[in-house]
Structure formats: structure tokens, C-alpha cells
C-alpha positions as CSV (number, residue, x, y, z in Angstrom):
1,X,96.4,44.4,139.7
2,X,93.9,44.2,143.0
3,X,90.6,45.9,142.5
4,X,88.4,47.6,144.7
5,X,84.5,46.2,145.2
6,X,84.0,49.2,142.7
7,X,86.5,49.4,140.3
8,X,84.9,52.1,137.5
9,X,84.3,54.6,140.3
10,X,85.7,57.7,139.0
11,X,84.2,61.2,140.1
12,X,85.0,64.2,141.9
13,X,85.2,62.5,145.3
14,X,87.3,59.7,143.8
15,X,89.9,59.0,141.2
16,X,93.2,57.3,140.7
17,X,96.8,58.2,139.9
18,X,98.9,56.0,138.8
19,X,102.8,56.4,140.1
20,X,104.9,58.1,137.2
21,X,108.1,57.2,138.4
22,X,108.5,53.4,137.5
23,X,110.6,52.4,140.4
24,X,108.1,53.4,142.8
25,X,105.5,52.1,141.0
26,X,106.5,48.1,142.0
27,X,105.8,49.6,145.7
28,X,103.0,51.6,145.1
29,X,99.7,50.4,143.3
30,X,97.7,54.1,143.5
31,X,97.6,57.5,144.6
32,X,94.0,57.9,145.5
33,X,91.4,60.6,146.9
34,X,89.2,63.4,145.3
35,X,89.8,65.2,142.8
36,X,90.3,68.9,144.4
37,X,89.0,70.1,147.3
38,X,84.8,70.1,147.4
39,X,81.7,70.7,149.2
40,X,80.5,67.9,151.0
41,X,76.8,70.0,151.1
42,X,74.0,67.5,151.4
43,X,76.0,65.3,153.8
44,X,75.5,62.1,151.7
45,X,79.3,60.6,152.2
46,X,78.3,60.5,155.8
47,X,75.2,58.4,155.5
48,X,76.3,55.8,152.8
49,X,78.8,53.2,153.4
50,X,81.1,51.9,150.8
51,X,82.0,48.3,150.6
52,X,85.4,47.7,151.5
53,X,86.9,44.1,150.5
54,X,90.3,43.0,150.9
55,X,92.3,44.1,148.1
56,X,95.9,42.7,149.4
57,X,97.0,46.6,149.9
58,X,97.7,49.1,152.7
59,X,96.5,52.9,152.9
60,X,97.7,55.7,154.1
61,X,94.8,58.5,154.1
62,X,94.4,61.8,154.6
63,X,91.0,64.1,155.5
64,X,91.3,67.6,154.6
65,X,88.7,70.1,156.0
66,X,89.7,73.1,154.9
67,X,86.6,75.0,156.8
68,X,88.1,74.0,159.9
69,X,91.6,74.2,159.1
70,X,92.2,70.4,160.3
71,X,94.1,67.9,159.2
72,X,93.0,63.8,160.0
73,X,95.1,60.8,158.9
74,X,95.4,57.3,159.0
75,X,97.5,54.3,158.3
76,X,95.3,51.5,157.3
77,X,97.1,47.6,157.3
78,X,96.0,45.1,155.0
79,X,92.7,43.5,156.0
80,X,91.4,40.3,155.2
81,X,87.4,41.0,155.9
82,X,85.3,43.1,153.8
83,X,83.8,45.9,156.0
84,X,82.4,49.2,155.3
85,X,83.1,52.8,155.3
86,X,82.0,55.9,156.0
87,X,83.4,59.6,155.9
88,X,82.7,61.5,159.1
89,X,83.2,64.4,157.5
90,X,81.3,67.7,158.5
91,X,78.5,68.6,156.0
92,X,79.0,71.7,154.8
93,X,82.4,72.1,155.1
94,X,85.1,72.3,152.1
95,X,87.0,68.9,152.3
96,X,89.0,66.6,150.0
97,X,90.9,63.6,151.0
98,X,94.4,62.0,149.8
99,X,95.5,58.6,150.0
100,X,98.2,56.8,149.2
101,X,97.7,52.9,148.5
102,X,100.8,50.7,149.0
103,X,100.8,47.2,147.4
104,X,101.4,44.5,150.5
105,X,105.0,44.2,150.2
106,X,105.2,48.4,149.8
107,X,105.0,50.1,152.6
108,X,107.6,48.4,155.0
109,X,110.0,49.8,152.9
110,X,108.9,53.6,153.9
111,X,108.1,52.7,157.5
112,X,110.1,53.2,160.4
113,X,108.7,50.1,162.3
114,X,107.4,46.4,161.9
115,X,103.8,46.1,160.8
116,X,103.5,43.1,162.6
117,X,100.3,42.7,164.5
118,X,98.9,45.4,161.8
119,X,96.2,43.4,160.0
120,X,92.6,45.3,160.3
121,X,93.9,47.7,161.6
122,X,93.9,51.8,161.6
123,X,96.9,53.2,163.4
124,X,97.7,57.1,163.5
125,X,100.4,57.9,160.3
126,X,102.9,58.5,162.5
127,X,103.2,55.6,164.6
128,X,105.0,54.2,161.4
129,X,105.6,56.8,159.3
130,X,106.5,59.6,161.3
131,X,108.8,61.0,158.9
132,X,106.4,61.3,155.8
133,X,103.4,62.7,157.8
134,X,106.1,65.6,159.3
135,X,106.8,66.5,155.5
136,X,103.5,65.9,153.5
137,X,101.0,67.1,156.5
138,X,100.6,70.7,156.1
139,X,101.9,71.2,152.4
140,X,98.2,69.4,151.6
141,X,97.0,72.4,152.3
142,X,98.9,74.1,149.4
143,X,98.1,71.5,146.7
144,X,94.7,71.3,146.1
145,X,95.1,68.9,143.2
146,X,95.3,64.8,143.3
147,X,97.9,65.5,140.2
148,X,99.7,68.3,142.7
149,X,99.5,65.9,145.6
150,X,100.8,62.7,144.0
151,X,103.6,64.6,142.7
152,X,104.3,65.8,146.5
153,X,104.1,62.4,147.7
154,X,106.6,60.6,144.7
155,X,109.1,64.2,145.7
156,X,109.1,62.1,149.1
157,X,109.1,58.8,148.5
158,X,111.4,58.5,146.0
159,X,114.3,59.2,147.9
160,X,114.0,57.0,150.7
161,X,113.4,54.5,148.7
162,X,117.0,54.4,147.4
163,X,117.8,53.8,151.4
164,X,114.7,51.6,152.0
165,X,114.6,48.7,154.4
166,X,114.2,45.3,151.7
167,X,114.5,41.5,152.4
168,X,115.1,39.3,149.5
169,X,113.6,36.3,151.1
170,X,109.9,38.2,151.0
171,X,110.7,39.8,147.6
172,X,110.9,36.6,146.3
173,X,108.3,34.2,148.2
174,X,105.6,37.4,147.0
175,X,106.9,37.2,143.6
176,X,106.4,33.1,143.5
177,X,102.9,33.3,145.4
178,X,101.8,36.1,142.6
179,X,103.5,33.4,140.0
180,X,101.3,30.7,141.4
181,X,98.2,33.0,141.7
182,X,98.3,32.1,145.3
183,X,97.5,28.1,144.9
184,X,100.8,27.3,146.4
185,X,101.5,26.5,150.0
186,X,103.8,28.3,152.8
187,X,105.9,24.8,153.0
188,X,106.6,24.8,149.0
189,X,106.7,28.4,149.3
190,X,110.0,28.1,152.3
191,X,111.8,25.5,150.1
192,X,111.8,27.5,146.8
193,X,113.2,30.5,149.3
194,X,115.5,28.1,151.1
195,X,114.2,28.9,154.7
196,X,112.3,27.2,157.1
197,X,108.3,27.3,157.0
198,X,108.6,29.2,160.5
199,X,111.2,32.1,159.8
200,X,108.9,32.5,156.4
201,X,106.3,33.6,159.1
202,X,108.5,35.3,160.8
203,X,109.3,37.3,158.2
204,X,105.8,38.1,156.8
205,X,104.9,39.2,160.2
206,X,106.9,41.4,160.4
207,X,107.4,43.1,156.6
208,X,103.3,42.8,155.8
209,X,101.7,41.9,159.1
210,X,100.1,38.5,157.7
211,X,101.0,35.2,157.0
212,X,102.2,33.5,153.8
213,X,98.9,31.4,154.1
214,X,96.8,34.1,154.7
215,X,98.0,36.6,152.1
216,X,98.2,33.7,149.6
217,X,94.7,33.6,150.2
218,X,94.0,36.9,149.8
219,X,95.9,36.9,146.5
220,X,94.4,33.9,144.8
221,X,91.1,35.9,145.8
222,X,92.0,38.8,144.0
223,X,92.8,36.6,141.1
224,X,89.7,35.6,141.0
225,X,87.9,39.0,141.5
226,X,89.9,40.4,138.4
227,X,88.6,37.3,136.4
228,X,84.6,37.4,137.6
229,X,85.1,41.6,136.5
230,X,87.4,41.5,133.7
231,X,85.7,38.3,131.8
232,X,82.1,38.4,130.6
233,X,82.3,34.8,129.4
234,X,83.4,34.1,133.4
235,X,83.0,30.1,134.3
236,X,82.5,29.5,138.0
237,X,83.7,25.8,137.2
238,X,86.6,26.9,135.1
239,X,87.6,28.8,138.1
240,X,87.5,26.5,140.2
241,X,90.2,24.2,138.5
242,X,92.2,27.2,137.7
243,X,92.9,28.7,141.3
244,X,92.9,25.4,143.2
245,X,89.7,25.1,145.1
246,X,88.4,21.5,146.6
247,X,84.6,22.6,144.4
248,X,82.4,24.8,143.3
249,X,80.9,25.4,146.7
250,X,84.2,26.3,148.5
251,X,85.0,28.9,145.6
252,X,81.2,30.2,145.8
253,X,82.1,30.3,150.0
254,X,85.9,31.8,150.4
255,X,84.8,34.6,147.4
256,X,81.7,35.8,149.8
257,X,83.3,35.4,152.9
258,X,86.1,38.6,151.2
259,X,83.6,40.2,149.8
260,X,80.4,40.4,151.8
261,X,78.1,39.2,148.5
262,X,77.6,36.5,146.0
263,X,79.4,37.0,142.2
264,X,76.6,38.0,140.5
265,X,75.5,40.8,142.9
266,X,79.1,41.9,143.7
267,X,79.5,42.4,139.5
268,X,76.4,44.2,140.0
269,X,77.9,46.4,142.5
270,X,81.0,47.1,141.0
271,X,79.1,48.2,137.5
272,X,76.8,50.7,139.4
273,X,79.9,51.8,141.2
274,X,76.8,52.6,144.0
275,X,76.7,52.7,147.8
276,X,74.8,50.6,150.0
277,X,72.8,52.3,152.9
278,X,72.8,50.1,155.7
């Protein structure tokens, strides 16, 4: 289950919906965003920024400002840097935001082109999803709810994913580097899936946008993030031997490189659920 740097935030600007439909929810790890529509009055999303780590998942968000009547989205590939964030939205104004957060392997499936080339990156929704924006764009407007809108969005998905574009060969080299906990490499990874280490690329280029080594990365460091959060008695040496790294020191570096801070102040972060002001 990836986690955010801030896993317990939960308030009116943010919250989480889990998928009801259980199919969709292989593809889908969250519907995301505020609440219901809100005054962004004293301007403060502007002037904080949000850690953003990589969380092995894709976005597709969307700004409401219903003072202005406008609509801004974006499609958001997986990254593998921790950055950070900041609404631009207008104080003042009556906004609210929907997202929809697609697990790695997820959102090929509802796009209409490769994601290759798409990692860090923040593309318009329909450059890839062209027919989803057409139908969930201005019905937005009439759901004011996260509940309302994640039951639009399922309406949506659901049935083209009973046409959706799948490849076994990923399906199953993701389900063996999840297995592994991302210790394995893309050469063990090929022979289990009976292709070459090359087409393996190939293929993760094109259905995620990343390669096997790189995403294995990304998931053994998620692993690892759920473990420092989830487990009070957490042993950095423990750790070590259990997701493969050469030492204490390379498990100290790679986890800080992804999220931007050391363990013990990103715990610290994700308990105060807080912002940073740069």
C-alpha cells in the first residue's frame, strides 16, 4: 500500500476514498481531493509547500474554482524525486480539487497512449486521457462531494476497463517485483517472465514510463517507508538485511535521496501531517 510523506492527513482540503468496486480497485489505489468545495480565504495553500515523495503512483488532478467558473487539470507520471507542491489557487475564491491516484501499472489501461517518456512529469489530462476529461470535466461542477465525485469517476472507469489495453508480461514481472519487495533484479525478473532483459524495458517504458530497475527501486522504498511508519519497534539494521541493501549507510542514503529527510524527521513529518514553508 504506498503512502504519502503524510499519511494521517485528513481534513477538509484532503481525504481519501477508497474504490468500492473491487475490480477497479487492483488499478486504482485512491480517489483523492477535498472534501466539498471551500474557501481558500487566508491564502495559506499558496504559501506552504507539501512534501511530495515518490509513492510508485500516477495522478490525475483536478482544480475547481468555482468563483471563476474554471476548470484546471493535470496528469501527473510517476516520479522518482521528492519535490514539493503548492496550490496556485486564487485566495478568496471558492475551490475544491479532485484527483484520481492510479497505482503504477493503472493508468495505461485507461489511457489512449504510451506513458513512455512520462516520469516527472505533468502533461495536460487530455494528451492521454482525452476521453475521461471530455466526460468527467464539467459534471465536477455538479458534484460537489469527494463521495459524489468518486462515484462519477468508478461510472467511468469501470467500463472501459472491461475493454482496457493489458499485457501479461508486466502484470506479472509487477506482481513478482511486489513479491520480492523490490530486492530482485530486471535480469531474474525477464527469466521468471520468459523475455529478454531488453523487451522487459521495452515494455515498462511504454505501460509505466520507468524501468524495471527503477520502479523496483521505488517499490523496495515504499516498503520500507510503510515499515519506518507502521512499526514503532522499527530497526534500521533489521531493515537493512530485509530489503537487500549493501549497509546501513546505503539504506540511511537511497531512503533520503526519495524523501528529501532523514527517518526520524520524515516520521516526524508524517505524524504532524504539517507543511514546510520554504
Amino acid at each position: 500500500m504506498p503512502l504519502t510523506a503524510t499519511p494521517l492527513n485528513n481534513s477538509e482540503t484532503y481525504r481519501e476514498i477508497l474504490p468500492q468496486n473491487t475490480e477497479l480497485a487492483k488499478y486504482i489505489r485512491c480517489f483523492w481531493g477535498s472534501e466539498r468545495p471551500y474557501w481558500n480565504r487566508d491564502g495559506q495553500n499558496c504559501m506552504d509547500a507539501s512534501v511530495v515523495i515518490p509513492d510508485t503512483c500516477m495522478d490525475i488532478i483536478y482544480q475547481i474554482d468555482h468563483t471563476a467558473n474554471r476548470i484546471s487539470g493535470g496528469f501527473c507520471g510517476i516520479n522518482d524525486t521528492v519535490f514539493y507542491s503548492r496550490s496556485d489557487a486564487v485566495q478568496g475564491h471558492l475551490i475544491s480539487v479532485f484527483a484520481i491516484r492510479f497505482y503504477a501499472w493503472g493508468a495505461y489501461p485507461f489511457s489512449e497512449d504510451s506513458l513512455k517518456d512520462t516520469i516527472n512529469g505533468f502533461y495536460e489530462v487530455p494528451s492521454r486521457f482525452s476521453w475521461l476529461d471530455r466526460m468527467i470535466r464539467q459534471q465536477l461542477y455538479e458534484r460537489n462531494t469527494l463521495a459524489e465525485r468518486a462515484g462519477l469517476a468508478e461510472a467511468l472507469l469501470l467500463p472501459k476497463l472491461l475493454r482496457a489495453r493489458q499485457n501479461s508480461v508486466v502484470n506479472s514481472a509487477v506482481s513478482q517485483m511486489i513479491s520480492q519487495r523490490g530486492t530482485g533484479s530486471t535480469a531474474d525478473l525477464a527469466r521468471e517472465c520468459f523475455v529478454s532483459s531488453r523487451q522487459l524495458e521495452r515494455l515498462f517504458h511504454e505501460y509505466i514510463g520507468i524501468t524495471p530497475k527503477k520502479l523496483g527501486n521505488l517499490v523496495r522504498y515504499q516498503f520500507l517507508w510503510n515499515d519506518v511508519f507502521r512499526n514503532a519497534g522499527f530497526d534500521v539494521l533489521d531493515a537493512v538485511y530485509k530489503y537487500g541493501y549493501t549497509d546501513q549507510s546505503h539504506l540511511m542514503r537511497e531512503f533520503k535521496r526519495y524523501h528529501g529527510m532523514d527517518i526520524q524527521k520524515a516520521k516526524q513529518y508524517a505524524y504532524n501531517t504539517g507543511k514546510i514553508k520554504e
